[in-house]
C-alpha positions in Angstrom: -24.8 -5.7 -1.4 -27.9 -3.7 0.1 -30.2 -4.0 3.1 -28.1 -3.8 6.5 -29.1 -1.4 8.6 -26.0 0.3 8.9 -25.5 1.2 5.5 -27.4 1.4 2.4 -25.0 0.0 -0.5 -21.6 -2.0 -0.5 -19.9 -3.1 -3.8 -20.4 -6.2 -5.1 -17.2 -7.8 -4.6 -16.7 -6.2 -0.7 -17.6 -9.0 2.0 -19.4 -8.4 4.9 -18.7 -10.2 8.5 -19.3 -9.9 12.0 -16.3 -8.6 13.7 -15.5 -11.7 15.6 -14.2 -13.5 12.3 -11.3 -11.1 12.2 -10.3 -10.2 14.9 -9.3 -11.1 18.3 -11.1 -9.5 20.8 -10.6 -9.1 24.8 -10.5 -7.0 27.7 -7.9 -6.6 30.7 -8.6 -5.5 34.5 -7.3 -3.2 36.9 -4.9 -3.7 40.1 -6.4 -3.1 43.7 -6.2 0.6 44.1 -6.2 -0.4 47.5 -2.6 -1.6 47.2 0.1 1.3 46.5 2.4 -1.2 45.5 0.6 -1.4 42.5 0.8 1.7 41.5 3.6 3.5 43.3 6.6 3.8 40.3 5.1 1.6 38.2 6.5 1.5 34.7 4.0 -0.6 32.9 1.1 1.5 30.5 -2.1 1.2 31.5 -5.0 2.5 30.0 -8.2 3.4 31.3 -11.6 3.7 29.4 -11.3 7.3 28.4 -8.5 6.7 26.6 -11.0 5.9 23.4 -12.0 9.5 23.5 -8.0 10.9 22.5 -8.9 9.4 18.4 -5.4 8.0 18.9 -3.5 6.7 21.6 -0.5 7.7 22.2 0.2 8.5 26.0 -1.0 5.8 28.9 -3.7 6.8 31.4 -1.1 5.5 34.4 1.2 3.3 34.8 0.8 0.2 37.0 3.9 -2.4 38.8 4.8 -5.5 37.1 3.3 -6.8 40.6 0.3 -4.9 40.1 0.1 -6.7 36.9 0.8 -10.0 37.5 -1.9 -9.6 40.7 -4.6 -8.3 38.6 -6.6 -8.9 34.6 -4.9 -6.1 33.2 -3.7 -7.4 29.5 -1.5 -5.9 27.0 -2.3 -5.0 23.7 -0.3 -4.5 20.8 0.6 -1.4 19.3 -2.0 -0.5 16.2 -4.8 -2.2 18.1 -8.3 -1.0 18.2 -9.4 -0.4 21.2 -13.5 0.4 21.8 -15.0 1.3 25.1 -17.8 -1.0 26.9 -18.9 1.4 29.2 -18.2 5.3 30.6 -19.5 8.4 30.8 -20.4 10.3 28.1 -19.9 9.6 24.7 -17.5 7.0 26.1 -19.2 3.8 25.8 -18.9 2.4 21.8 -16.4 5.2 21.1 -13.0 3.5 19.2 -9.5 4.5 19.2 -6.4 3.6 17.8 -3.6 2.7 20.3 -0.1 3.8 19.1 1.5 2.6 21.9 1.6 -1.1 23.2 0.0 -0.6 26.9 -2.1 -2.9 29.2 -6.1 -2.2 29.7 -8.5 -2.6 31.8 -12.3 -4.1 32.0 -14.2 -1.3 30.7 -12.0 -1.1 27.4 -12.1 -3.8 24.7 -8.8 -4.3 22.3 -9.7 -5.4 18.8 -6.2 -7.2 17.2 -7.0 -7.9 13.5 -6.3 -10.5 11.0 -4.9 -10.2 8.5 -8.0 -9.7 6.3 -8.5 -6.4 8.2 -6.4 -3.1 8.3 -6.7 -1.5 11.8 -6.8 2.2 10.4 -10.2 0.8 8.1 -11.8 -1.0 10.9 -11.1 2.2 13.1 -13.2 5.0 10.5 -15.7 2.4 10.0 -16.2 2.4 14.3 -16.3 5.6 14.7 -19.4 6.8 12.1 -21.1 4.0 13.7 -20.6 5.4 17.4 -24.9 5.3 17.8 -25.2 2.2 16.5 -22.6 0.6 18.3 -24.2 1.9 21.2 -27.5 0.4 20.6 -25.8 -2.6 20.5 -26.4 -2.6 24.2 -30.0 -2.2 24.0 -32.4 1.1 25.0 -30.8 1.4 28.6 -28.3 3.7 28.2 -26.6 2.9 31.0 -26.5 -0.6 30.2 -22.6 -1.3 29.1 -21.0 -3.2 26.0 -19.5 -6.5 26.3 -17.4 -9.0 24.0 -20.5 -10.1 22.4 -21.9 -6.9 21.3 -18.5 -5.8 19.8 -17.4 -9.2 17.7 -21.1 -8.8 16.4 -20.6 -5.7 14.6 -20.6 -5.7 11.1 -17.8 -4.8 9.2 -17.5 -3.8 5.2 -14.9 -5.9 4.3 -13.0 -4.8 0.8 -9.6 -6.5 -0.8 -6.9 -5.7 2.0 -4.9 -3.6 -0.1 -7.8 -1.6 -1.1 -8.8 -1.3 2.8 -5.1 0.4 2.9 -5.9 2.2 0.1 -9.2 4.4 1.6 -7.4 4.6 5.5 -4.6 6.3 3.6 -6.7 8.5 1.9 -8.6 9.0 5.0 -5.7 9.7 6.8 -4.9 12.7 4.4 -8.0 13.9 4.1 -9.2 14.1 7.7 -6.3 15.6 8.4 -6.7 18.8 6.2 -10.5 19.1 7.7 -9.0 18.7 11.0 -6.2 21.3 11.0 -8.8 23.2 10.0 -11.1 22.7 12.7 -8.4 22.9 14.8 -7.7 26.8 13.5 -11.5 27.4 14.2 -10.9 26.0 17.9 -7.8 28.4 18.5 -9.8 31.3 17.3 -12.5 30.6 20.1 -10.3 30.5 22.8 -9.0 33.8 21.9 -12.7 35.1 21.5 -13.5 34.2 24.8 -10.4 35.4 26.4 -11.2 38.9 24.8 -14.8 38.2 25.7 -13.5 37.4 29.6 -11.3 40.4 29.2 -14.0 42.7 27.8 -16.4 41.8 31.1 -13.2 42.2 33.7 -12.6 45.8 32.2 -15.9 47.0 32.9 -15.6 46.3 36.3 -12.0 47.7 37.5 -13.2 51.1 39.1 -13.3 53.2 42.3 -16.9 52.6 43.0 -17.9 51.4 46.4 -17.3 47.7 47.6 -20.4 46.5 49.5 -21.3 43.1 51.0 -23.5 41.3 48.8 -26.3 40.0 51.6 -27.0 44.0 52.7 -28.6 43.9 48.9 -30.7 41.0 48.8 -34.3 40.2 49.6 -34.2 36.5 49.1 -31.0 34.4 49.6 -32.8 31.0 49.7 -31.9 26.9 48.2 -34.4 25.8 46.0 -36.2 22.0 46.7 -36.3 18.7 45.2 -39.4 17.4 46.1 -40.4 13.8 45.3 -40.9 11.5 42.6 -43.0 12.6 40.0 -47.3 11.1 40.5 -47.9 12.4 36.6 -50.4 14.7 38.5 -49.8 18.5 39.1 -46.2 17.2 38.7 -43.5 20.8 38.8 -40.3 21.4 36.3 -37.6 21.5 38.7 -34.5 23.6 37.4 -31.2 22.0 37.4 -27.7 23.2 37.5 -27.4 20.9 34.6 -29.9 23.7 32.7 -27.1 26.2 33.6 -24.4 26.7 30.6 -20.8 27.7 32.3 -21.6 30.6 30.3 -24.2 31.8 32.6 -27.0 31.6 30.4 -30.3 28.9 30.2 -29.9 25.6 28.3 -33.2 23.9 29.1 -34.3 21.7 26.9 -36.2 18.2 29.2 -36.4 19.8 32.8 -37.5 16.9 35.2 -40.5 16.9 36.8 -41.5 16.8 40.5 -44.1 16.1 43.1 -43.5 19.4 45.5 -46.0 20.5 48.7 -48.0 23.6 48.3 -45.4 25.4 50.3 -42.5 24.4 48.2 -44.1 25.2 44.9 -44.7 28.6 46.2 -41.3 29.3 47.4 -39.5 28.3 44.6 -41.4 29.8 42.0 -39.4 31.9 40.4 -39.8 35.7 39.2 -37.9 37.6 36.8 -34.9 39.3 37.7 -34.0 36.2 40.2 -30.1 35.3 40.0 -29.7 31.7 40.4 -26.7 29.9 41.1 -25.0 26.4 41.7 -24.0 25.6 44.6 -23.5 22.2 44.4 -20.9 20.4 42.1 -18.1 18.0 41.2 -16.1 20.6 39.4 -15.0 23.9 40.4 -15.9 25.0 36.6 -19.6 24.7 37.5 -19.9 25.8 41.1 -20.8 29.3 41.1 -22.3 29.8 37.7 -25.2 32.3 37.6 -28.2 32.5 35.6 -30.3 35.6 35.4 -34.3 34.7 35.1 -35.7 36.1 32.3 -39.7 36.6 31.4 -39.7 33.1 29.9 -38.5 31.4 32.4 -40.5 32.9 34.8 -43.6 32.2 32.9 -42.2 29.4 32.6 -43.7 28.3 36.1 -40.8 26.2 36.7 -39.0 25.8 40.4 -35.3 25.2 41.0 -33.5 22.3 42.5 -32.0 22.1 46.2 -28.2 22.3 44.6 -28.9 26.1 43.6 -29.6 29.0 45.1 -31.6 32.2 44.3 -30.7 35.6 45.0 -33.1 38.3 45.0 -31.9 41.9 44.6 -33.2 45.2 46.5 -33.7 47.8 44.3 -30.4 49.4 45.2 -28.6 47.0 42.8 -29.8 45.9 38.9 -30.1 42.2 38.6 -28.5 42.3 34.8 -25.3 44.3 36.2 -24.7 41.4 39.6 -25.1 38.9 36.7 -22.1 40.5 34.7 -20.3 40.4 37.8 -20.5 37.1 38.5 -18.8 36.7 35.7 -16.1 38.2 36.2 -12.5 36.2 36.9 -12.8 38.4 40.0 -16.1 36.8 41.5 -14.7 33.3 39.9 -11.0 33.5 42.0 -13.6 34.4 44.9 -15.3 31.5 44.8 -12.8 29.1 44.0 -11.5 30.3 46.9 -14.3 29.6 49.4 -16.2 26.7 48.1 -15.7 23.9 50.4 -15.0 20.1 49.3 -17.0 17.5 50.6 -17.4 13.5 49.5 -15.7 14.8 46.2 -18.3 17.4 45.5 -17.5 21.5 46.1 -20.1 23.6 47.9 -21.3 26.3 48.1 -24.0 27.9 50.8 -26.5 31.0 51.2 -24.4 32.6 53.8 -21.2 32.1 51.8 -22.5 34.1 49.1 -23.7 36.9 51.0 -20.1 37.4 52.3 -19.4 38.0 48.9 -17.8 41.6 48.6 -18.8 43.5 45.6 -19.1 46.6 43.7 -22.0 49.1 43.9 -21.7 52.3 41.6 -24.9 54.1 41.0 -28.1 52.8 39.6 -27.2 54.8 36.6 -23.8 53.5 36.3 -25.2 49.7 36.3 -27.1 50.0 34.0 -24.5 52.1 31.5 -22.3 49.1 32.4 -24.9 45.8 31.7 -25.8 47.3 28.4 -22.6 48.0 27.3 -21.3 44.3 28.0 -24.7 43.6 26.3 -23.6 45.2 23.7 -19.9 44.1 23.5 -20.1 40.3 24.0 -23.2 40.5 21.5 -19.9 41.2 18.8 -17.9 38.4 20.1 -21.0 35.9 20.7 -21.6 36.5 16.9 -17.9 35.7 16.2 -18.3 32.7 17.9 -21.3 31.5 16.7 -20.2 31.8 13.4 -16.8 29.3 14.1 -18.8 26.6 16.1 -21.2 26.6 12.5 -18.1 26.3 10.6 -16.9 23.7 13.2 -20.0 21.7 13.0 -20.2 21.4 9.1 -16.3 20.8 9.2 -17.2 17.6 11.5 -20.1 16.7 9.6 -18.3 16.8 6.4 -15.7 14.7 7.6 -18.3 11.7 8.8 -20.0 11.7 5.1 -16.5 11.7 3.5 -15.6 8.8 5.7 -18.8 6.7 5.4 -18.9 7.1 2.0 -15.4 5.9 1.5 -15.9 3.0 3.9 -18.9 1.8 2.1 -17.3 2.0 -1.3 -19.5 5.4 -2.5 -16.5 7.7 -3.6 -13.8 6.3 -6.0 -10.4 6.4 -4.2 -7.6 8.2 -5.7 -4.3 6.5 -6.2 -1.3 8.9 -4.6 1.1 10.0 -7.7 
C-alpha cells in the first residue's frame, strides 16, 4: 500500500483506517475549582492534560471527590487506554500516552479505548512518530486545539492483531535498551553541571572585598517594548526568551518592533552590557544574565521592558560580574528578593543594585573569568558530546519504531 502522506510503504495484506473505526474515543471535564469540596480529600484519579507528556501513566495529576465528579464531565478511562492531548503548552497538544492506571480526565485530554482489531501499545508507537502530523491535524494556527474529529481521523497501519502484539513487544524491548541508555547519558549531565556549578562557586569563595553592586554601574536601566511592528524601520527587540538559563544567547527569530527615536537610542546595546530578566513565571528564569558580546551589539538589536541592563564602571570587568551571577550565591540572593506578583516573580533596577558582591582587583577578575573560561570550556565539551549522543539515541529510536510500525524491519520471534 503506498501514497499516504504519513508514510511511504505498508504491506500488502496490513489495512489501513481512520482511527474512529477502532476505537472509542472521548473526553472528560473538570470540577469547579471554585468549590473545595471537590477537591479537598478526594480519592478519585484525575488527570490533567500533561499527563501525555510522562510516555506512560502511571501516577494521577490530582484527585477529585466522588461529588466533584458526579457535579462535573470528568470521565473515567480504563486502564491500557490511550490517552492524546487536544491542546497545551508545549509539545503537549497531539502528544499520546499510555495510561496504566484507570483514572478520570478532563477536556483537554482525549482517551482512545480500542477494539479489539487494535493493540493499545501499537496504536501508542504509531502516535507518537506522528506527534507533527497529528498536530497539523489542527490546521497552521498553532494555537488552534485538537478535537474528537481530528483524532478519530487519523490514520492507523492496521496489521493482523497478533502481529500488532508482536512489533509493541519488540518495541517494548527495544526502546527500552535505547532508553536506559539515554537515561545513563542524562545522569552524566547532571553530574557535569553540578561539577560545572561547583567549578564557578569555588572561584568565588575568597577574602576580597564585598561592595554594593549600584556604586559600580553606569547604566542600571529596563529596556522598552515599543509598538507593533509598521514593516518600516521596524527594531529586533531582545527577549528574556533569547536568554538560555545558562546565561548565554539563544537568538534565533527576535521580534520586531516600532520604537521612538528616543527609545531606539537608549536601548541600543553595547558590548560589555550585562542584561538580565527581571520579569518571569519561574524563579529558574528570573535573574539570568547575559553578557553582550560584539555580535550582538552589531547586532543593532534593543531589549525588551522585562530585562534590565547593567553597565559596569571600569572598576569591575563585565566577564567576571557575569561569572558571578552565576554563582548559587547570586541565585539564593535573588530567590530571595524577587517579589511575586499576578503569578509572575519580579525583579527591579534598584533591587539589583542592592546586590552585595565581590570586588578583588582588576587583575584578579580577570585571572578569575578566564579561568572559568577555561574550566567550563572542559565540561561544556563533555556535555556537548552526551546531548549528541542523546539526540542520535532519540532519533534512532523514532526510525526503529516507524519502521516497525509500517512493516519495514522483519520482527523477530522471542526464543
Amino acid at each position: 500500500m503506498t501514497g499516504h502522506a504519513w508514510f511511504k510503504t505498508l504491506p500488502a495484506e496490513w489495512a489501513l483506517v481512520e482511527l474512529k473505526w477502532v476505537a472509542r474515543i472521548y473526553s472528560g471535564g473538570t470540577p469547579d475549582r471554585s468549590r473545595p469540596e471537590f477537591w479537598t480529600d478526594g480519592d478519585i484519579p484525575w488527570l490533567a492534560s500533561g499527563c501525555v507528556n510522562q510516555w506512560k501513566v502511571t501516577e494521577p495529576s490530582e484527585y477529585i471527590t466522588k461529588q466533584g465528579f458526579e457535579a462535573s464531565s470528568a470521565r473515567f478511562v480504563p486502564r491500557g487506554a490511550v490517552l492524546i492531548g487536544l491542546a497545551g503548552q508545549g509539545k503537549t497538544k497531539g502528544t499520546a500516552a499510555l495510561s496504566l492506571i484507570e483514572a478520570t480526565i478532563n477536556q483537554s485530554v482525549a482517551a482512545i479505548v480500542c477494539g479489539s482489531a487494535l493493540d493499545p501499545r501499537f496504536l501508542h508507537y504509531w502516535l507518537s512518530v506522528n506527534h507533527s502530523n497529528i498536530r497539523g491535524l489542527s490546521g497552521g494556527d498553532l494555537r488552534d486545539g485538537l478535537n474528537h474529529g481530528h483524532v478519530g481521523a487519523i490514520p492507523v497501519p492496521l496489521p493482523p492483531r497478533v502481529l500488532q502484539t508482536r512489533i509493541a513487544d519488540y518495541l517494548d524491548r527495544e526502546t527500552a535498551t535505547i532508553d536506559a541508555l539515554i537515561a545513563k547519558q542524562v545522569e552524566l549531565m547532571n553530574r557535569l553541571r553540578e561539577r560545572r556549578q561547583a567549578v564557578i562557586d569555588r572561584a568565588f569563595v575568597s577574602t576580597s572585598e564585598i561592595v554594593i553592586l549600584r556604586r559600580h554601574l553606569v547604566l542600571n536601566d529596563s529596556g522598552a517594548w515599543g509598538e507593533d511592528p509598521t514593516g518600516a524601520d521596524d527594531v529586533a527587540v531582545l527577549r528574556s526568551t533569547e536568554q538560555t538559563v545558562d546565561g548565554y544567547w539563544a537568538i534565533s527569530d527576535p521580534a520586531l518592533r516600532t520604537l521612538s527615536q528616543t527609545e531606539r537610542q537608549n536601548t541600543r546595546l553595547r558590548e560589555g552590557d550585562l542584561i538580565v530578566t527581571k520579569t518571569s513565571g519561574s524563579f529558574k528564569h528570573v535573574g539570568k544574565t547575559t553578557l553582550v558580546d560584539n555580535e550582538v551589539a552589531e547586532g543593532g538589536y534593543g531589549f525588551g521592558n522585562f530585562m534590565q541592563r547593567l553597565r559596569l564602571k571600569s572598576t569591575m570587568i563585565p566577564k567576571f560580574l557575569w561569572w558571578f551571577m552565576r554563582t548559587d550565591q547570586a541565585r539564593s540572593w535573588i530567590n530571595l528578593v524577587a517579589t511575586t506578583s499576578t503569578g509572575l516573580m519580579n525583579l527591579n533596577g534598584s533591587t539589583l543594585g542592592r546586590m552585595e558582591v565581590p570586588l578583588p582587583s582588576l587583575v584578579e577578575q580577570r585571572e578569575i573569568a578566564d579561568h572559568l573560561d577555561r574550566e567550563t570550556a572542559k565540561i561544556d565539551a563533555l556535555i556537548t558530546k552526551a546531548e549528541r549522543f542523546i539526540e542520535l539515541a532519540q532519533e534512532r529510536r523514532a526510525a526503529l519504531i516507524t519502521a516497525a510500525v509500517t512493516g519495514q524491519i522483519e520482527i523477530p520471534t522471542e526464543d
